[in-house]
MARDRENZA-518730 format. One record per residue: residue number from 1; residue in three letters; x, y, z of N, C-alpha, C in turn. Coordinates in nm, 3 decimals, always signed. Each point is the difference from the previous one (the first is absolute). Layout:
N
ATOM, num, residu, n.px, n.py, n.pz, ca.px, ca.py, ca.pz, c.px, c.py, c.pz
ATOM, NUM, ALA, X, Y, Z, X, Y, Z, X, Y, Z
...
***
This chain:
145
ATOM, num, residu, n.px, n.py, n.pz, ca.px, ca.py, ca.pz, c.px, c.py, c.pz
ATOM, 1, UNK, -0.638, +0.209, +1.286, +0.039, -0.107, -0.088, +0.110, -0.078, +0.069
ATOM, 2, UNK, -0.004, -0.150, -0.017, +0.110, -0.097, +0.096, +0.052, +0.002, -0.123
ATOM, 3, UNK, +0.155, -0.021, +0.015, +0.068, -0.065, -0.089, +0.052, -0.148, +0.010
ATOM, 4, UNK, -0.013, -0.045, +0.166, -0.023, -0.160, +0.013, -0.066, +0.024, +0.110
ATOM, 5, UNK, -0.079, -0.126, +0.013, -0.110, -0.024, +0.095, +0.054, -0.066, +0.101
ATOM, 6, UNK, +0.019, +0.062, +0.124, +0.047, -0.042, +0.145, -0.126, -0.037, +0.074
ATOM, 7, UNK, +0.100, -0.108, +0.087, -0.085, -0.074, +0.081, +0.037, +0.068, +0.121
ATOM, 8, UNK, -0.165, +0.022, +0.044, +0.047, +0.071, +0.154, -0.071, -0.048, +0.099
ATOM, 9, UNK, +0.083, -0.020, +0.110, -0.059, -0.039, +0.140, -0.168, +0.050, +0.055
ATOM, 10, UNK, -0.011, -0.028, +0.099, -0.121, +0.080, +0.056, +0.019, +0.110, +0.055
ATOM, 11, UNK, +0.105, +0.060, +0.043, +0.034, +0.139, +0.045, +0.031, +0.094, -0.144
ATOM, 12, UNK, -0.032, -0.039, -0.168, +0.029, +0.047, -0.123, +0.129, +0.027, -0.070
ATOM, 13, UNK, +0.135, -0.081, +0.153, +0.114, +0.026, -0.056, +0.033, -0.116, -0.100
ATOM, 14, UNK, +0.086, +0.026, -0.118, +0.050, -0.084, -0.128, +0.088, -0.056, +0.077
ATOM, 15, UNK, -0.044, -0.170, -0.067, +0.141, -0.080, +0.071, +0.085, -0.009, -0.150
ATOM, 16, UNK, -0.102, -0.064, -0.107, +0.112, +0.001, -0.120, -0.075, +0.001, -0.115
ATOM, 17, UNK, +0.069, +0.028, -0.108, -0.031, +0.050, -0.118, -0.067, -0.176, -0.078
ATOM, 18, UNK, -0.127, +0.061, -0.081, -0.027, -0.166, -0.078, +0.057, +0.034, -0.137
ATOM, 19, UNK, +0.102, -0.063, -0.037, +0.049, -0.038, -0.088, -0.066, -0.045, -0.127
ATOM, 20, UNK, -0.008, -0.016, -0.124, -0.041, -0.091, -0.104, +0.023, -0.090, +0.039
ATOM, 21, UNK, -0.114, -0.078, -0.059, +0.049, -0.205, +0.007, +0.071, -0.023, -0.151
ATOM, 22, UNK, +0.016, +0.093, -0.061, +0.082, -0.053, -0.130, +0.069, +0.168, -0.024
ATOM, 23, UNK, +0.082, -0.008, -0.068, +0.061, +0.119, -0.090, -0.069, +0.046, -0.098
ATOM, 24, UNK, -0.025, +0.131, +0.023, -0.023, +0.073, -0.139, +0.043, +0.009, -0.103
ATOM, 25, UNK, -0.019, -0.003, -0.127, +0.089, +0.044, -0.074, -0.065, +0.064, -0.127
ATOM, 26, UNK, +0.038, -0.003, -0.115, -0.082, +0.086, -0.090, -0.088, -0.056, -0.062
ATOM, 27, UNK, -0.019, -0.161, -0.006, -0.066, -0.070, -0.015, -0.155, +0.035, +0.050
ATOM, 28, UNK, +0.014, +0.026, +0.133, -0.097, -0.005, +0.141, -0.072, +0.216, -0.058
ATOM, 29, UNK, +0.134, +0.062, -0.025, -0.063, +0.104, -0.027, -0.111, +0.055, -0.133
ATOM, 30, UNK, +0.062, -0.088, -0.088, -0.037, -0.009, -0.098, -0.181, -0.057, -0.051
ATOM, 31, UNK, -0.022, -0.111, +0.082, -0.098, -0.052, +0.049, -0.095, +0.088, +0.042
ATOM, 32, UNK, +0.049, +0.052, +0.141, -0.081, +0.108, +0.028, -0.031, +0.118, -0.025
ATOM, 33, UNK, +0.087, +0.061, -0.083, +0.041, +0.124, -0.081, -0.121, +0.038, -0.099
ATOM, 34, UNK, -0.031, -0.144, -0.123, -0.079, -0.022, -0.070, -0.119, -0.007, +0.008
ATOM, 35, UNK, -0.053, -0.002, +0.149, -0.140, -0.076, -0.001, -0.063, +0.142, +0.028
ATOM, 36, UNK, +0.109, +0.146, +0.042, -0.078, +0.151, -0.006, -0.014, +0.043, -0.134
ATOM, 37, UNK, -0.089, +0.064, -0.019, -0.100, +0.081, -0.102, +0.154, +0.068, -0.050
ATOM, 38, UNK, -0.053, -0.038, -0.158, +0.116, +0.111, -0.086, +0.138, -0.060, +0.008
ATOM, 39, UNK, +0.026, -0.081, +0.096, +0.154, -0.062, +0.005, +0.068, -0.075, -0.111
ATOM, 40, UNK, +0.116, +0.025, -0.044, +0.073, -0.044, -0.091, +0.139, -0.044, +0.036
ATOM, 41, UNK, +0.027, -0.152, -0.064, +0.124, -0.032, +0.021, +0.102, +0.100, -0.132
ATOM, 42, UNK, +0.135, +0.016, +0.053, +0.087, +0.077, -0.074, +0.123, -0.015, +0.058
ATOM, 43, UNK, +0.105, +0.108, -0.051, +0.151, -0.020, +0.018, +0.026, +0.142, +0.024
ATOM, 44, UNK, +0.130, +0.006, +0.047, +0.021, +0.158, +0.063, +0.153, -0.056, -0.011
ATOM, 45, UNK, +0.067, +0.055, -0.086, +0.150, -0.037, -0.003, +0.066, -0.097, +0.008
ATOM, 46, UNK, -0.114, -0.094, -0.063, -0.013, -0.144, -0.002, -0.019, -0.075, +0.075
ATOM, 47, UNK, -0.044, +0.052, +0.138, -0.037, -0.109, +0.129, -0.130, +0.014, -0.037
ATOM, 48, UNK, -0.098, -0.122, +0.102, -0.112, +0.040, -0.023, -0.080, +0.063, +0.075
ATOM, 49, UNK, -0.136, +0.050, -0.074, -0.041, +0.129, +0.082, -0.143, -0.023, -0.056
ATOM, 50, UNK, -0.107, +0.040, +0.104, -0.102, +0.077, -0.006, -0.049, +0.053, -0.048
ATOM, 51, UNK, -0.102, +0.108, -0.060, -0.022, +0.132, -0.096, -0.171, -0.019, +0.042
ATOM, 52, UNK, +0.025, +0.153, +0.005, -0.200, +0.058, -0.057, +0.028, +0.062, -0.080
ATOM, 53, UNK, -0.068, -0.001, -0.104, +0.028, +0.043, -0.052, +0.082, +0.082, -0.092
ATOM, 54, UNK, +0.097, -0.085, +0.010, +0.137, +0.029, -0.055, +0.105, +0.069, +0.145
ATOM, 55, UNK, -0.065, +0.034, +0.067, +0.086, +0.054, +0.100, +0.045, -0.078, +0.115
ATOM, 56, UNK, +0.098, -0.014, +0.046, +0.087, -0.102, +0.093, -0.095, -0.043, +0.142
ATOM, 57, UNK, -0.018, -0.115, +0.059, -0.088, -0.029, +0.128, +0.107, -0.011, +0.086
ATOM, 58, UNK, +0.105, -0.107, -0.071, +0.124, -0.071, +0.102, +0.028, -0.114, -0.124
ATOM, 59, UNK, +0.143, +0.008, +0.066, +0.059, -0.094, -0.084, +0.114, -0.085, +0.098
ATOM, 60, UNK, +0.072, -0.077, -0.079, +0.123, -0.022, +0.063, +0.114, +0.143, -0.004
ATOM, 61, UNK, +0.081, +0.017, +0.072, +0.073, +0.107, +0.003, +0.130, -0.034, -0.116
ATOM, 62, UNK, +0.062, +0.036, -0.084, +0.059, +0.011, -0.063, +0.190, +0.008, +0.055
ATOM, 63, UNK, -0.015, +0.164, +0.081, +0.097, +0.107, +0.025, +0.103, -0.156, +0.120
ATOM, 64, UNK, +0.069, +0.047, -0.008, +0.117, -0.091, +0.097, +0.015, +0.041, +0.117
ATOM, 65, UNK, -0.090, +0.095, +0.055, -0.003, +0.074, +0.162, -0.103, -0.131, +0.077
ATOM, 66, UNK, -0.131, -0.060, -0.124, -0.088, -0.038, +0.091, +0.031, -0.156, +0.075
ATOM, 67, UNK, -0.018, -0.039, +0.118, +0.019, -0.106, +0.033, -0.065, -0.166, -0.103
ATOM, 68, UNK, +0.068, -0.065, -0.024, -0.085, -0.114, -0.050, -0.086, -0.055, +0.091
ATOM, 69, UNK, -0.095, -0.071, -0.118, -0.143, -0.019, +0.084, -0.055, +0.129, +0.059
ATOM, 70, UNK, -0.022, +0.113, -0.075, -0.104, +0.077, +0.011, -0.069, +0.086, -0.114
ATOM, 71, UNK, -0.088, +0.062, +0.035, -0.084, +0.064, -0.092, -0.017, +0.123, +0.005
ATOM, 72, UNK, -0.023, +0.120, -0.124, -0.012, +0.112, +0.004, -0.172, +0.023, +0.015
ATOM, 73, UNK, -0.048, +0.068, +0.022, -0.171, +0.024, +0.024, +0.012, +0.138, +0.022
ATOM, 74, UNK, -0.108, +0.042, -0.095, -0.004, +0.154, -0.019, -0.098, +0.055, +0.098
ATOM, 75, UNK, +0.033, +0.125, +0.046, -0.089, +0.025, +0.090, +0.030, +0.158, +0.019
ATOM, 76, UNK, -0.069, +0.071, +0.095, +0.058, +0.152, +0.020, +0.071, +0.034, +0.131
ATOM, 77, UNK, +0.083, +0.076, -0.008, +0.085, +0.064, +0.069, -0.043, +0.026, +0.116
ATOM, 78, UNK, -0.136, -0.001, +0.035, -0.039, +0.010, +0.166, -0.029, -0.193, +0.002
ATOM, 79, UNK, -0.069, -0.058, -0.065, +0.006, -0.169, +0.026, +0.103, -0.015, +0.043
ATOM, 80, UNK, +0.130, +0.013, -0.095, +0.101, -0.049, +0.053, +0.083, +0.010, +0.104
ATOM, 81, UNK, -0.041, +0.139, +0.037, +0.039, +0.060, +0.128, -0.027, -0.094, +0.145
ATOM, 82, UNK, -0.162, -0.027, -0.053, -0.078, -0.053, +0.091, +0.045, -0.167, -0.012
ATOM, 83, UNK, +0.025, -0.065, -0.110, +0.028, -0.140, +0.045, +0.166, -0.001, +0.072
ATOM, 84, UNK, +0.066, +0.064, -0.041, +0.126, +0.028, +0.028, +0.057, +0.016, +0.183
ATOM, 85, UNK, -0.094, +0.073, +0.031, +0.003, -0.007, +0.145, -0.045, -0.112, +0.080
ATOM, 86, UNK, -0.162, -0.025, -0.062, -0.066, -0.115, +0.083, +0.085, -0.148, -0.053
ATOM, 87, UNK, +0.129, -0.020, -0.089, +0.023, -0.148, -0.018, +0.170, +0.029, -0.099
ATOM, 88, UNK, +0.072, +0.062, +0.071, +0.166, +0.033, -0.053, +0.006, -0.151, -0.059
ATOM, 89, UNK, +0.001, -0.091, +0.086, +0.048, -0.132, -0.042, -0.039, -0.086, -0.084
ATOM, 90, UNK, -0.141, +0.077, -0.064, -0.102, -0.060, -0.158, +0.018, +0.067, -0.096
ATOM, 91, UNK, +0.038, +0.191, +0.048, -0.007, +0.098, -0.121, +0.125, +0.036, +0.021
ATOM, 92, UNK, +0.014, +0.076, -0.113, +0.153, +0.046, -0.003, +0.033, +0.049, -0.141
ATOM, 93, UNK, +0.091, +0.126, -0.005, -0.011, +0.087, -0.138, +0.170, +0.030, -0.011
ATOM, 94, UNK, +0.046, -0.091, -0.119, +0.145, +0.056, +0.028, +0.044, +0.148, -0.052
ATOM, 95, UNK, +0.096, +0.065, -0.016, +0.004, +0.098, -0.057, -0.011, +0.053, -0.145
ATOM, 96, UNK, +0.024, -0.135, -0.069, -0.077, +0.053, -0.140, -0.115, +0.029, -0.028
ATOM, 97, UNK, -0.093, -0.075, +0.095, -0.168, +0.015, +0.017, -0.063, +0.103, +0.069
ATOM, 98, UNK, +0.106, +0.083, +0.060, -0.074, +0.120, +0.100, -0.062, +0.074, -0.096
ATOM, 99, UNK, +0.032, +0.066, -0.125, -0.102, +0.041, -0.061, -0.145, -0.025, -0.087
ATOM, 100, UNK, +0.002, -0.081, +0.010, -0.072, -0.081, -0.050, -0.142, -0.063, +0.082
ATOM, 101, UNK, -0.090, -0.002, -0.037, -0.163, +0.001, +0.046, +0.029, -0.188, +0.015
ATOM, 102, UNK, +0.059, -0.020, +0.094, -0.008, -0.153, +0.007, +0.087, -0.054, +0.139
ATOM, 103, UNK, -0.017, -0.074, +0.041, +0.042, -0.083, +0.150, +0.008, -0.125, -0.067
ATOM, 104, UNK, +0.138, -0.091, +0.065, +0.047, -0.140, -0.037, -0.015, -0.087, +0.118
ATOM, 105, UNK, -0.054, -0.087, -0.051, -0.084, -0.138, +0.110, +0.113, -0.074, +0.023
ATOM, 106, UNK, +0.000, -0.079, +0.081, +0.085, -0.134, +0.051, -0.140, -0.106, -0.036
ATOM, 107, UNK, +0.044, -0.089, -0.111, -0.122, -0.089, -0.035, +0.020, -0.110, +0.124
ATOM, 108, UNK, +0.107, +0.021, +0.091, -0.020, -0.110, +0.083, -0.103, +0.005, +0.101
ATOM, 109, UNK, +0.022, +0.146, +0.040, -0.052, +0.063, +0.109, -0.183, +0.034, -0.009
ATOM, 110, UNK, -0.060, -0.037, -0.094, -0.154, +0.005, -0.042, -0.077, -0.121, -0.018
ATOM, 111, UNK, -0.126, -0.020, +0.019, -0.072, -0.093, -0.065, -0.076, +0.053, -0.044
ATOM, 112, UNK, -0.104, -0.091, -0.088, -0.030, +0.050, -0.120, -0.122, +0.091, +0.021
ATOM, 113, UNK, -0.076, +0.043, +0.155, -0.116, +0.089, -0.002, +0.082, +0.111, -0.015
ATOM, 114, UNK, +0.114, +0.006, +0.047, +0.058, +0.179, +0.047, +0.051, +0.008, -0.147
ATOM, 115, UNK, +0.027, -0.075, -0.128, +0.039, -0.006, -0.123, -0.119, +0.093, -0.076
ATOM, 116, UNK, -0.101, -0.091, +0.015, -0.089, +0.029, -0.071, -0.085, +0.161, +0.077
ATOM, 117, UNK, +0.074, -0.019, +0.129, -0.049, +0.218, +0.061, +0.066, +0.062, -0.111
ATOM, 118, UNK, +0.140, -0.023, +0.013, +0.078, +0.106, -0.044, -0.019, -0.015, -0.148
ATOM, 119, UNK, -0.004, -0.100, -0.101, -0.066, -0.016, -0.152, -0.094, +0.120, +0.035
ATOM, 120, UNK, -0.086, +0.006, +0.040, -0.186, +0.088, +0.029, +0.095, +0.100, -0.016
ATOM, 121, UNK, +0.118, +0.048, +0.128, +0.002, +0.113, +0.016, +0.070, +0.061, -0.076
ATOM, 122, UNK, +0.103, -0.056, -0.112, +0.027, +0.043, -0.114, -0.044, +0.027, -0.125
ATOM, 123, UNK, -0.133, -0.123, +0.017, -0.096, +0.070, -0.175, -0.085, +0.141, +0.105
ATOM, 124, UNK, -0.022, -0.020, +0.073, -0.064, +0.170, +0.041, +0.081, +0.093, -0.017
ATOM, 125, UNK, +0.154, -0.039, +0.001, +0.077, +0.150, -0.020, +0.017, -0.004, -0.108
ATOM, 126, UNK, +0.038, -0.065, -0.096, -0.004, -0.002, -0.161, -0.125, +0.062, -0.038
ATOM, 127, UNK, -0.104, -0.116, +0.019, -0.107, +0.059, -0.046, -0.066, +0.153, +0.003
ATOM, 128, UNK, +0.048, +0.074, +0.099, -0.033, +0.110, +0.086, +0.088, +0.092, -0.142
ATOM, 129, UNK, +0.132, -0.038, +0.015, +0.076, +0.116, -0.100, -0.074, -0.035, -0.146
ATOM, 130, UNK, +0.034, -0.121, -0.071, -0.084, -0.063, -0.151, -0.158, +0.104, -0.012
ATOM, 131, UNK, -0.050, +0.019, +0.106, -0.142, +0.058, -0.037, +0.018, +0.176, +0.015
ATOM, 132, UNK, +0.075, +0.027, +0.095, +0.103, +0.183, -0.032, +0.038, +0.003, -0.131
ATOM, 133, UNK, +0.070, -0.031, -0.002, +0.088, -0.002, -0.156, -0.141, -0.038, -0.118
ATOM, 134, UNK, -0.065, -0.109, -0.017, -0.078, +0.033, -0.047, -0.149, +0.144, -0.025
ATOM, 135, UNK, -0.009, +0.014, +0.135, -0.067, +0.120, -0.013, +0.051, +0.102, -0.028
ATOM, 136, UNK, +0.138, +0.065, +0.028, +0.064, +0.093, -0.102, +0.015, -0.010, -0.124
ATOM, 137, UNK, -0.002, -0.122, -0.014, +0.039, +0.021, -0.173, -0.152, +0.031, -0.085
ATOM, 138, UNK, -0.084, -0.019, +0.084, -0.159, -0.003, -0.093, -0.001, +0.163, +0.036
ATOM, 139, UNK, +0.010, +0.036, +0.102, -0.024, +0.165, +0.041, +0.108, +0.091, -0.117
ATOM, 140, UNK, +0.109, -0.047, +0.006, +0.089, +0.070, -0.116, -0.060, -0.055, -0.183
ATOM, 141, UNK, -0.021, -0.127, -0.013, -0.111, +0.013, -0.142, -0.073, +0.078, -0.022
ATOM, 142, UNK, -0.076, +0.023, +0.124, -0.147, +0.085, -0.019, +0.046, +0.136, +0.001
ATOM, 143, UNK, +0.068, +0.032, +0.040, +0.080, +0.141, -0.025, +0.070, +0.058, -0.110
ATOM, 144, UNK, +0.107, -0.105, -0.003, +0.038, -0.029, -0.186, -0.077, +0.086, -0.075
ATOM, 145, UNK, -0.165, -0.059, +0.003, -0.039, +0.042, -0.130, -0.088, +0.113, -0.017
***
């Protein structure tokens, strides 16, 4: 997975990073957020946010650790591992967020295909837990009775 798309010579070395031609913002996320299956606009401590189903995608960050102009996007603890290395200067988790199933974007630092990856790659991790949690609770009904 790129987190920005470099332009590279003919020998495959990166000369420089392509930038957005405009800024992201929640506007831009929001847009694209909506147009996945099950997506819902919502609020999360009053910024705005995402939801599948009632459960968080990404929002604006709230907490006063996160840089302005960026975004929270939920994801799992090996993703984040993994965007974290391949792009320090796009991802980044301050210390209130280390526990937490989520990595914080630089909306400067993205355009809107690698937006709409990481949207995907957060309703798959939502979605992934929403359908666990649902299947326990039908396995414990049926037991119930």
């Amino acid at each position: 997975m790129k987190a920005l798309q470099v332009l590279r010579n003919n020998h495959g070395v990166g000369l420089c990073p392509i930038m957005p031609k405009r800024t992201i913002d929640f506007d831009t996320v929001r847009n694209i957020g909506l147009k996945l299956p099950g997506v819902e606009e919502g609020t999360v401590y009053g910024s705005p946010a995402l939801k599948f189903k009632g459960e968080l995608l990404a929002c604006i960050p709230a907490h006063r650790s996160a840089e302005a102009g960026s975004l929270v996007v939920r994801v799992g603890f090996d993703e984040r591992a993994q965007l974290l290395a391949e792009a320090p200067d796009v991802y980044y988790v301050p210390a209130h967020y280390v526990g937490y199933t989520a990595v914080l974007v630089r909306l400067s630092r993205v355009n809107s295909d690698v937006l709409r990856d990481l949207l995907g790659m957060a309703l798959k991790f939502v979605g992934a837990k929403t359908e666990s949690r649902s299947r326990g609770r039908k396995h414990r009904s049926r037991s119930d009775n």
